[in-house]
C-alpha positions as CSV (number, residue, x, y, z in Angstrom):
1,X,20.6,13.3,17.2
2,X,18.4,15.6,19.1
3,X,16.0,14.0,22.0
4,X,12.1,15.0,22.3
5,X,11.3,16.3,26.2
6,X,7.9,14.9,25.6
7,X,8.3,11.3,24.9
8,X,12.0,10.7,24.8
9,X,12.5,9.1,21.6
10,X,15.3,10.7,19.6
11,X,14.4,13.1,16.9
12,X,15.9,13.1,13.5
13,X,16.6,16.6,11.6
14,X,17.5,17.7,8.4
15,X,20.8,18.1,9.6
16,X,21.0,14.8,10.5
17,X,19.8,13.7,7.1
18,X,22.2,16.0,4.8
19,X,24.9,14.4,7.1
20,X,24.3,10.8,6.2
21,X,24.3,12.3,2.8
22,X,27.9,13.7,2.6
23,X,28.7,10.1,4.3
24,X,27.3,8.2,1.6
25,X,28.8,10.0,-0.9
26,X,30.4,7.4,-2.7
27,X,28.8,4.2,-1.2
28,X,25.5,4.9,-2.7
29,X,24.2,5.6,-6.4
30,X,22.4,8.4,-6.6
31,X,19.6,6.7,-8.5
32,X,17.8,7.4,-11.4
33,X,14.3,9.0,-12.1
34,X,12.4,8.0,-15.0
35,X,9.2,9.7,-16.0
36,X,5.9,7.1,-17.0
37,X,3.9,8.3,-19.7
38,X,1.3,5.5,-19.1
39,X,1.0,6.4,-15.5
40,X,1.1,9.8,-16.4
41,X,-2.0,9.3,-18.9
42,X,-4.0,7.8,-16.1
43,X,-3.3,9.8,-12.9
44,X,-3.5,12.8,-15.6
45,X,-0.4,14.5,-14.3
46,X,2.8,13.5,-14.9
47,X,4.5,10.6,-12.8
48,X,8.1,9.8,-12.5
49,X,10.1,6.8,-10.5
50,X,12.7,7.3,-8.1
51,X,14.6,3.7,-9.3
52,X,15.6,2.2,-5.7
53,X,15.3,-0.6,-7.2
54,X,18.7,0.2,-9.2
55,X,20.7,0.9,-6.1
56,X,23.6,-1.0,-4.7
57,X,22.2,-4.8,-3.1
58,X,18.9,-3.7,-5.3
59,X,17.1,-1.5,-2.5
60,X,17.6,1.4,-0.2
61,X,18.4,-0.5,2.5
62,X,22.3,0.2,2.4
63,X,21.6,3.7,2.8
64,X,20.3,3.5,6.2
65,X,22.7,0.7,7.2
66,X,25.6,2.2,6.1
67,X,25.0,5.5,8.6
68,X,24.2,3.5,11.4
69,X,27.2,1.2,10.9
70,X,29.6,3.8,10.0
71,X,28.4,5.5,13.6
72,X,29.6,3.0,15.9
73,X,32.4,3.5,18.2
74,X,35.7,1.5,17.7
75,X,35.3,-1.1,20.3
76,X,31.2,-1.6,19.1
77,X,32.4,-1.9,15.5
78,X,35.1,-4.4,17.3
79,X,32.5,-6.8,18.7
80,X,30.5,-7.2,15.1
81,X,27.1,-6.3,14.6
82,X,24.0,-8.9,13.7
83,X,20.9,-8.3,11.9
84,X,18.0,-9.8,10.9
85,X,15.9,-10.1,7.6
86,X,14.2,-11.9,4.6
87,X,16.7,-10.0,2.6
88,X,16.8,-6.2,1.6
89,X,18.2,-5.4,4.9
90,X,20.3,-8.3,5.2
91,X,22.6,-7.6,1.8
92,X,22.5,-3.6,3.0
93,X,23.9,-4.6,6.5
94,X,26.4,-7.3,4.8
95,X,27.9,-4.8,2.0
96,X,27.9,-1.4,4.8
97,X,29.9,-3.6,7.2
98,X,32.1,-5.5,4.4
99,X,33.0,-1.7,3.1
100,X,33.7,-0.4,6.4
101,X,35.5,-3.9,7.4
102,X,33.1,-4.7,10.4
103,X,32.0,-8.6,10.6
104,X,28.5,-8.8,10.0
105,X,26.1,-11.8,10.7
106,X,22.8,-12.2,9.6
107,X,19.9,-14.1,10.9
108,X,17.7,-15.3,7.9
109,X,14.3,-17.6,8.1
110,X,15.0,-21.0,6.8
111,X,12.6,-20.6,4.0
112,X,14.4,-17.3,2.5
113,X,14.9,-17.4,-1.1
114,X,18.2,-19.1,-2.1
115,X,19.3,-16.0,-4.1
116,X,19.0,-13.6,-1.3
117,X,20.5,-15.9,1.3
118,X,23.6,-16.2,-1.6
119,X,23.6,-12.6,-2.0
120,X,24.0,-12.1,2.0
121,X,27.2,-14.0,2.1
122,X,28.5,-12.7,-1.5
123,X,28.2,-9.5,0.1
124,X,30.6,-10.9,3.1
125,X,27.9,-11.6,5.9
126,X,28.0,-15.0,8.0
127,X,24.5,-15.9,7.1
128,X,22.3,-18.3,9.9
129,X,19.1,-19.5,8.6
130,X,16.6,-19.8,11.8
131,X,12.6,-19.8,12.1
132,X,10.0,-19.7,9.8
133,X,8.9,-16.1,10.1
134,X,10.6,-13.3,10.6
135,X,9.7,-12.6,14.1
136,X,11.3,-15.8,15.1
137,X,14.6,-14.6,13.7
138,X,15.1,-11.3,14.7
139,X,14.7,-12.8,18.3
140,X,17.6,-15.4,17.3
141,X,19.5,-12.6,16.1
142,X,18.8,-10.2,19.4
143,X,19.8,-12.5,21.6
144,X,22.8,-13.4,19.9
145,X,23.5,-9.8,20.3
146,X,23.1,-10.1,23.7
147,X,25.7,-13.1,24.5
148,X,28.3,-12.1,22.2
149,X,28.7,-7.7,22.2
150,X,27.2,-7.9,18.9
151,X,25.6,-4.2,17.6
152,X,22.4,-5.0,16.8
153,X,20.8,-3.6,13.4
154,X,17.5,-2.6,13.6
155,X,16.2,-2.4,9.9
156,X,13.7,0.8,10.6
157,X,13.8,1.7,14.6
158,X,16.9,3.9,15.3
159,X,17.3,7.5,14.2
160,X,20.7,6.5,12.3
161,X,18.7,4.2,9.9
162,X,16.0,7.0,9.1
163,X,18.4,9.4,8.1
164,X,20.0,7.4,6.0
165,X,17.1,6.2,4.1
166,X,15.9,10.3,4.2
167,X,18.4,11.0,1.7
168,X,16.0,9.5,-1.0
169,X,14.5,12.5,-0.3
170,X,17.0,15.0,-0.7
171,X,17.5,13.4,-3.9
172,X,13.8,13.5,-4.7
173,X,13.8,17.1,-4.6
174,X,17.3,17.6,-6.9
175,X,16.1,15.3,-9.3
176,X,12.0,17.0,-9.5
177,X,12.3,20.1,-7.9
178,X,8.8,20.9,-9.4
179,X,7.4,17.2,-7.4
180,X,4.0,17.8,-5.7
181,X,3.0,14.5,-4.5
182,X,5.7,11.7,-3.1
183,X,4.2,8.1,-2.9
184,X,6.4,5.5,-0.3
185,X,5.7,2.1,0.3
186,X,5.7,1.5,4.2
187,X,7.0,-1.5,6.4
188,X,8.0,-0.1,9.9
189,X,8.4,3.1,8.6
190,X,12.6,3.9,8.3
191,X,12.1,5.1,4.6
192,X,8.8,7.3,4.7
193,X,10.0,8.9,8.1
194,X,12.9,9.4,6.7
195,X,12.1,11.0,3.4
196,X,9.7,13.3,4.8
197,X,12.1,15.0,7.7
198,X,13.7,16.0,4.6
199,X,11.2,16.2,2.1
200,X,8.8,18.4,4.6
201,X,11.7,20.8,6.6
202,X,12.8,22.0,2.5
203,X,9.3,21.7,0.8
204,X,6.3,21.5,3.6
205,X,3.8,22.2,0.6
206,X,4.5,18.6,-1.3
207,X,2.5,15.5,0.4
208,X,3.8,12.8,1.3
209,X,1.2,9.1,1.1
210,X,2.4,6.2,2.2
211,X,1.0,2.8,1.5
212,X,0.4,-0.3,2.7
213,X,-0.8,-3.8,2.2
214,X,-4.0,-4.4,3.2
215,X,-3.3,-7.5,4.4
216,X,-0.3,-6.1,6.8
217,X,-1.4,-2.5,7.6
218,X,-0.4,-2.1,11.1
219,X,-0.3,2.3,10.2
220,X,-4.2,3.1,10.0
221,X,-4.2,1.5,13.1
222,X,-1.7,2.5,14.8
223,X,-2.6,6.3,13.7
224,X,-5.8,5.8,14.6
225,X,-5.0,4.8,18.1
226,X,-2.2,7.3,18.2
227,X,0.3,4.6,19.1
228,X,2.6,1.7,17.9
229,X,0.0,-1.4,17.7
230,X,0.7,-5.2,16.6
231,X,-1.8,-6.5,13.9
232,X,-1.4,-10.3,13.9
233,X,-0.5,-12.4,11.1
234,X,0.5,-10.3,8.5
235,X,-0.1,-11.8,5.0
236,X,1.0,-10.0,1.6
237,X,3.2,-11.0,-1.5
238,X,5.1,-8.2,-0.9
239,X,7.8,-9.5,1.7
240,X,9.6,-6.0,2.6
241,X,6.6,-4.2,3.8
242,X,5.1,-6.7,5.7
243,X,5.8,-5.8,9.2
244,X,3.1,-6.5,11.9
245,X,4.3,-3.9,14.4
246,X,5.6,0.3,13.3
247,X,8.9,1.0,15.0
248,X,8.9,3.3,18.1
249,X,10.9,6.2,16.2
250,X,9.2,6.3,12.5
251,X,5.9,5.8,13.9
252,X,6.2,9.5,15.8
253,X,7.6,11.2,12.5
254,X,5.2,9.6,10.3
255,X,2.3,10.6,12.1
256,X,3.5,13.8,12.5
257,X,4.9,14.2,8.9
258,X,3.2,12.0,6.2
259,X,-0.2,13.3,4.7
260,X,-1.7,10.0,4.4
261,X,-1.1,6.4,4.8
262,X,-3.5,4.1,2.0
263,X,-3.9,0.4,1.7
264,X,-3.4,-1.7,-1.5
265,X,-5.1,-5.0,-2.6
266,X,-2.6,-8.3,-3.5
267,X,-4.5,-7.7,-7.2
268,X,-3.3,-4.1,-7.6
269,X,0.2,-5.3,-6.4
270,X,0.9,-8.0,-9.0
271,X,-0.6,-5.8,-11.5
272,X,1.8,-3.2,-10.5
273,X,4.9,-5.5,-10.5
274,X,3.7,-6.8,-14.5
275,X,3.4,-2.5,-15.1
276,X,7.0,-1.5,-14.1
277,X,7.9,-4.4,-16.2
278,X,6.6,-4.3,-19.5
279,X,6.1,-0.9,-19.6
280,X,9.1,0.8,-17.8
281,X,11.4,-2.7,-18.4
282,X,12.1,-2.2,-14.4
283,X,12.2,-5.7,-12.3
284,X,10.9,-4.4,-8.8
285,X,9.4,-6.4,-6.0
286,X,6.1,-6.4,-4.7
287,X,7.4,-4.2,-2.1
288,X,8.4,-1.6,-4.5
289,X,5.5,-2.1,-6.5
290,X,3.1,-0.7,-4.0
291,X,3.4,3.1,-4.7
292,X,2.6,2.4,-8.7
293,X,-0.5,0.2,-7.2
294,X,-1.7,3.0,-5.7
295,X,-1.5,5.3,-8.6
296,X,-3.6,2.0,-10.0
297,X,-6.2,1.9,-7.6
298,X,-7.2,5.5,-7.5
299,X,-5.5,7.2,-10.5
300,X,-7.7,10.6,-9.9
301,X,-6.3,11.4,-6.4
302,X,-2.9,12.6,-6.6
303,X,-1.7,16.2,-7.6
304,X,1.4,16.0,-9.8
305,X,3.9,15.7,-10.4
306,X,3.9,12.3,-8.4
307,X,7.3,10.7,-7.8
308,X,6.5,7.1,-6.9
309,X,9.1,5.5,-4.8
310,X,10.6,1.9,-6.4
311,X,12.2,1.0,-3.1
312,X,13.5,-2.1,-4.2
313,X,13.8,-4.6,-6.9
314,X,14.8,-8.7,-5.2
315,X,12.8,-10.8,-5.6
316,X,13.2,-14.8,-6.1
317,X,12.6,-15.8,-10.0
318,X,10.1,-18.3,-9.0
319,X,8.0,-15.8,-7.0
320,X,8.5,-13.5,-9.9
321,X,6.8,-16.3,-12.0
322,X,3.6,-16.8,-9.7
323,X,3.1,-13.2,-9.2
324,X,3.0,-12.2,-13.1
325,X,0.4,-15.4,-13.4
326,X,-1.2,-13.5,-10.7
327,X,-0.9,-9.7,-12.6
328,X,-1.9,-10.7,-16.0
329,X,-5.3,-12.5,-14.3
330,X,-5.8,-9.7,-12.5
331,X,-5.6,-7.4,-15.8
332,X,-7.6,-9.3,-17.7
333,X,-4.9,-11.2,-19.6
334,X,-5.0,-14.6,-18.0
335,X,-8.2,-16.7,-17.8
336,X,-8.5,-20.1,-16.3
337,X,-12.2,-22.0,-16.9
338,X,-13.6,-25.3,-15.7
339,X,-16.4,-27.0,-17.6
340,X,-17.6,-30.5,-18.3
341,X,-17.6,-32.5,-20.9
342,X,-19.5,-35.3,-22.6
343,X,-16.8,-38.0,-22.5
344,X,-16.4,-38.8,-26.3
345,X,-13.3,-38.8,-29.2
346,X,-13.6,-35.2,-30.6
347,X,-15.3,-33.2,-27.9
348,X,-11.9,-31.7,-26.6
349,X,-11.1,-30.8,-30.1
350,X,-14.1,-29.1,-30.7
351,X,-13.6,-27.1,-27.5
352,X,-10.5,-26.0,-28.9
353,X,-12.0,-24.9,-32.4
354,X,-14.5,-22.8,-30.9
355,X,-11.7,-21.5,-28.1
356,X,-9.0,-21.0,-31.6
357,X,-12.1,-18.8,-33.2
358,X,-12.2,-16.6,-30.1
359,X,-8.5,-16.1,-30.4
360,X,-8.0,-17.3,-26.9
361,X,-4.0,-19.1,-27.0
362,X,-3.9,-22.4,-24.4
363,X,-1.6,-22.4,-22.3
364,X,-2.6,-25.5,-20.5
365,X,-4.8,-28.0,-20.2
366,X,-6.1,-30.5,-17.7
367,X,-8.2,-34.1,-17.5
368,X,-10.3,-35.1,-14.7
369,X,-12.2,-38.6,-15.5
370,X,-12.0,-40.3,-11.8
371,X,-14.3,-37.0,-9.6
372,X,-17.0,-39.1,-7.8
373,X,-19.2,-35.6,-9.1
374,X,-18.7,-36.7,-12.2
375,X,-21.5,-38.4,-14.3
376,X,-20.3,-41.7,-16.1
377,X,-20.1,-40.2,-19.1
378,X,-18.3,-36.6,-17.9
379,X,-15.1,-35.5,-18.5
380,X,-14.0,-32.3,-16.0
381,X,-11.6,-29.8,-18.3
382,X,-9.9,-27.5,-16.5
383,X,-8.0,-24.9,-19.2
384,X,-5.7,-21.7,-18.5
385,X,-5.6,-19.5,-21.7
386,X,-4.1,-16.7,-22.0
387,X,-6.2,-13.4,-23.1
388,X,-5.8,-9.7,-24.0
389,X,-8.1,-8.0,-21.4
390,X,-11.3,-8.1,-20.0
391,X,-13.2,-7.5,-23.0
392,X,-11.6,-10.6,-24.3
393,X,-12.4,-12.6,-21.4
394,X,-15.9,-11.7,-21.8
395,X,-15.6,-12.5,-25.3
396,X,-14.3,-16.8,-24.7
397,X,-16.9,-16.8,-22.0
398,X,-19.8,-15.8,-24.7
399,X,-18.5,-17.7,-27.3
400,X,-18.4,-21.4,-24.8
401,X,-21.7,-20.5,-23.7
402,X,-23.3,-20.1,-27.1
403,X,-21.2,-22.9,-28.4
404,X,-23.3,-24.7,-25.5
405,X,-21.0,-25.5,-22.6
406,X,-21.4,-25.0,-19.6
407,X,-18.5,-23.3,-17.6
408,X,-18.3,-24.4,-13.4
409,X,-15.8,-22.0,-12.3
């Protein structure tokens, strides 16, 4: 790697990046790019996605971990290395050092989803479950490193890691040599610094947007302010870009390199995640999600072709569950209403009738007799039906107030 005289972090080139290429060759898939006619419809241009989500541990992550690992000296590949993470980064650490026959632990938060934490040691890692957050365990896992010799894995802050992930890029550009627009999801930053050291030293003319969470975007402020800064208590669905802090290294080649940085809402993620489903049969993870959720949110500002990044595809089944509740409200296809009752045999029927003439399906229903709110005669209904868009929700809502009810929430 070659330094910077001005601030003397280390600079990654495209030299650097076609090198962790040829060392990858091999280890990782070069994944597949699928073209979206519904997304290509709405952004009026067409859209294709790079499938991350497909590669090896089911993200980009080994890309990165594998260079990094496979660049240790003999007696630092001796001691082990240690990493920490929710997951992504913790199964590419475990399968890079299983192939290269390094021993690998990883540091996980005791809350980590059960299949990810399973994963981890399938893929050979000693797995050690400590903290709640993240934060907590990657200072377990440092200072491990620090009594044992361990070679601590950064998952986005060391030029090793960004040229690994940059080779997304390279494949980017084989794959759609014709691309105009790249979208990236961004954490600390390893995958969209990465990508566009190669992306922008071969083709400066195609832009590069990152996005983030708008409940954990620690960029548009650290851009603004020209530095690194720590946003406090990140909250978002989507686990692998929820960093609170960019990393030293991708921080100076993202703001030097990547067009624009945009911020998503938890809505336009989940309706994302339930997109790439049903329409491209692709599971991806919030995370991953985020690139099509910005082609959601503002369909009319990207010049195609777009390639949206699917960086990753893990996630737990029962967060799967609660975040397709979450996509299908937030497109209209999901409706839960609360409205009282007159507390007499027949009335819940009737709701139904008028609810089975509006073509709404019930999913659930729910009884609440004992609410001091209540009158003596009141029944509380709560009811979750399932709908086919907005129209229709607008449609049940006219048909129980004409009907007469009265609908609370």
């Amino acid at each position: 790697m070659s330094y910077s005289t001005a601030d003397s972090l280390p600079r990654v080139t495209l030299d650097d990046v076609r090198g962790a290429q040829k060392m990858l060759t091999g280890v990782a898939r070069t994944t597949a790019m699928e073209g979206s006619r519904y997304l290509s419809q709405l952004v009026g241009a067409p859209v294709h996605f790079k499938c991350e989500n497909l590669q090896r541990t089911g993200s980009f992550k080994l890309r990165g971990a594998y260079v990094r690992i496979a660049g240790l000296l003999p007696e630092e590949r001796a001691a082990g290395v240690v990493a920490a993470s929710a997951g992504n980064h913790a199964q590419g650490v475990a399968l890079a050092s299983s192939l290269l026959g390094v021993r690998s632990t990883v540091f996980m938060p005791t809350g980590a989803p059960l299949p990810k934490v399973a994963a981890t040691r399938d893929y050979g890692a000693e797995v050690r479950l400590h903290g709640q957050v993240v934060d907590e365990t990657l200072a377990a896992a440092q200072e491990y490193a620090a009594e044992t010799g361990a070679v601590f894995i950064h998952p986005f802050d060391h030029p090793d890691i960004i040229a690994g992930q940059g080779t997304v890029g390279l494949e980017i550009l084989e794959q759609c040599p014709e691309v105009r627009t790249i979208v990236v999801g961004i954490g600390g930053g390893g995958l969209a610094a990465g990508i566009a050291v190669a992306v922008k030293a071969l083709r400066p003319d195609v832009r590069i947007i990152g996005v983030q969470a708008v409940g954990a975007a620690a960029y548009p402020l650290s851009l603004a302010a020209g530095r690194p800064v720590a946003i406090d208590n990140p909250s978002t669905m989507a686990d692998g870009i929820k960093v609170g802090r960019p990393g030293d290294v991708p921080f100076r080649i993202v703001e030097e390199l990547v067009d624009e940085v945009r911020t998503v809402s938890e809505s336009h993620l989940s309706s994302a995640l339930l997109l790439c489903l049903e329409r491209a049969k692709l599971v991806v993870e919030p995370a991953g999600a985020s690139p099509v959720a910005a082609l959601l949110s503002e369909p009319g500002t990207f010049e195609g072709p777009v390639v949206a990044l699917l960086s990753g595809g893990n996630v737990d089944p029962l967060l799967m569950q609660r975040i397709l509740r979450h996509g299908m409200a937030a497109s209209g296809r999901y409706l839960a209403v609360t409205l009282r009752l007159t507390d007499r045999p027949g009335a819940l029927a009737t709701l139904l009738g008028v609810l089975s003439v509006a073509d709404a399906n019930v999913l659930d229903v729910s009884h609440v007799r004992t609410d001091p709110r209540l009158g003596l005669t009141e029944v509380e209904v709560e009811l979750h039906l399932e709908t086919k868009g907005p129209e229709h929700c607008a449609e049940v809502g006219r048909a129980l107030r004409e009907a007469g009810y009265r609908v609370i929430d």
